[in-house]
C-alpha positions as CSV (number, residue, x, y, z in Angstrom):
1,X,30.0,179.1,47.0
2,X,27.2,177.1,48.1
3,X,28.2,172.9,49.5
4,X,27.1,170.9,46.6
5,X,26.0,166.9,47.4
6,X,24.9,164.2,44.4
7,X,23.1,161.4,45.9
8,X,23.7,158.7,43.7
9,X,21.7,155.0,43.7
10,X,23.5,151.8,44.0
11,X,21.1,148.7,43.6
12,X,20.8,145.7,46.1
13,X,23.1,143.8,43.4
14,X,25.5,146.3,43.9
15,X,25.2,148.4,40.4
16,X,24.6,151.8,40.2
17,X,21.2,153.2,38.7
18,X,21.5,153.9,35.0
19,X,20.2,157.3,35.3
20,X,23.2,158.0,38.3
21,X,25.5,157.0,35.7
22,X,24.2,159.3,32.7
23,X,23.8,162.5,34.9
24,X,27.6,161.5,36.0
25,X,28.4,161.2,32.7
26,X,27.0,164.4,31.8
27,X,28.4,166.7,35.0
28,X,31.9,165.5,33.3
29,X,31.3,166.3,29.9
30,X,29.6,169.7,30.8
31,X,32.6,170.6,33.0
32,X,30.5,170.6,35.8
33,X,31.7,167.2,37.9
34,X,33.9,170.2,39.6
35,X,31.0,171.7,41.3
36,X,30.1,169.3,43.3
37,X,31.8,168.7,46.8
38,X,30.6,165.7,48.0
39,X,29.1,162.2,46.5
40,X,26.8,160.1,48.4
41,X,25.4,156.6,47.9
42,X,22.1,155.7,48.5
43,X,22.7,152.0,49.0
44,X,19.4,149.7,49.4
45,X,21.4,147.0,50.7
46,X,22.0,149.4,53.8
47,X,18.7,151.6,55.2
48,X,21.8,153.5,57.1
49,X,23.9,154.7,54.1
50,X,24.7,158.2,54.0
51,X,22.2,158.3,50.7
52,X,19.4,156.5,52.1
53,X,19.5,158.5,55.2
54,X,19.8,162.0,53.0
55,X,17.0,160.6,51.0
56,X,14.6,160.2,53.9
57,X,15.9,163.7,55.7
58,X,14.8,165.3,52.2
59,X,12.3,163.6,51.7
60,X,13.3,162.8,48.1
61,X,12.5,159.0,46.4
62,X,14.3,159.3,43.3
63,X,18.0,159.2,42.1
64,X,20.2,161.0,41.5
65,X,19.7,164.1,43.3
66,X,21.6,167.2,44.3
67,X,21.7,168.7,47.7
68,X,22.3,172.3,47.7
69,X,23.6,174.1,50.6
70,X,23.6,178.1,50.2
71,X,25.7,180.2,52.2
72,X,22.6,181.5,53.5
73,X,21.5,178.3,55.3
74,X,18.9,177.6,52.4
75,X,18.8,174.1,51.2
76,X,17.6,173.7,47.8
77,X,17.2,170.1,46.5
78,X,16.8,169.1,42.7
79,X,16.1,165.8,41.6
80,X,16.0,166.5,37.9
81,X,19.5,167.4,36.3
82,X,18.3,169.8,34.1
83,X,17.3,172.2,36.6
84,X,20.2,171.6,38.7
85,X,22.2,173.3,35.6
86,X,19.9,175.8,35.4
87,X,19.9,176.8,38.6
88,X,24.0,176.2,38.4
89,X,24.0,178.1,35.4
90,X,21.6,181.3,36.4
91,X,24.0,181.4,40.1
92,X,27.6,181.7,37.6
93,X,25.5,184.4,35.8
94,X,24.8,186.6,38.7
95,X,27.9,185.8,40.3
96,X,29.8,187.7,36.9
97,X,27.4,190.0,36.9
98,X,28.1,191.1,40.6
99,X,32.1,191.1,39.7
100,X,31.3,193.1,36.8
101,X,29.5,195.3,39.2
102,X,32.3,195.6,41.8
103,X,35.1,196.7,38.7
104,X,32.5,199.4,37.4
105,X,32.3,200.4,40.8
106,X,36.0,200.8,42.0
107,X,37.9,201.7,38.6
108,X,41.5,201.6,41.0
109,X,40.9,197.9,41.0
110,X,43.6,196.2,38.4
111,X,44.0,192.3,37.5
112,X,46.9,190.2,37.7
């Protein structure tokens, strides 16, 4: 399972960006909020925040964004929801795929 980071946007006056809070919303309501492993805040108050830092390593200027670490080493970074869940949504399908696979393969296999 690949490491999963959403960089999220809080504002000098201490709110979060709007569009942090609807993809948030969303990753909840989707079922999805479980995917990711780790939540970052991109704080303009503070250059240093873990966010602000990720932001400049990425080189990514908008908010929110995911982080996506492969098991492979790849990083892949999307900072438009939508094709976050597709890419989310085309991994779960290949991933079934290869279990399907692996119980065509070895019919001595059983589930609990």
């Amino acid at each position: 399972m690949p490491h999963i980071t959403l960089v999220k946007k809080v504002f000098k006056n201490g709110d979060l960006c709007k569009k942090c809070g609807e993809v948030s919303e969303r990753l909840e309501r989707e079922g999805l909020l479980d995917l990711i492993n780790q939540i970052a805040i991109a704080d303009e108050s503070d250059a240093e925040s873990e966010g602000m830092r990720l932001a400049r390593e990425h080189n990514v200027d908008r908010a929110p964004f995911f982080i996506v670490e492969e098991d492979d080493g790849a990083v892949r970074i999307f900072d438009i929801y939508f094709k976050f869940k597709k890419y989310i949504s085309n991994r779960a399908e290949v991933e079934r795929q290869d279990l399907t696979d692996l119980i065509d393969q070895n019919p001595d296999l059983d589930f609990i």
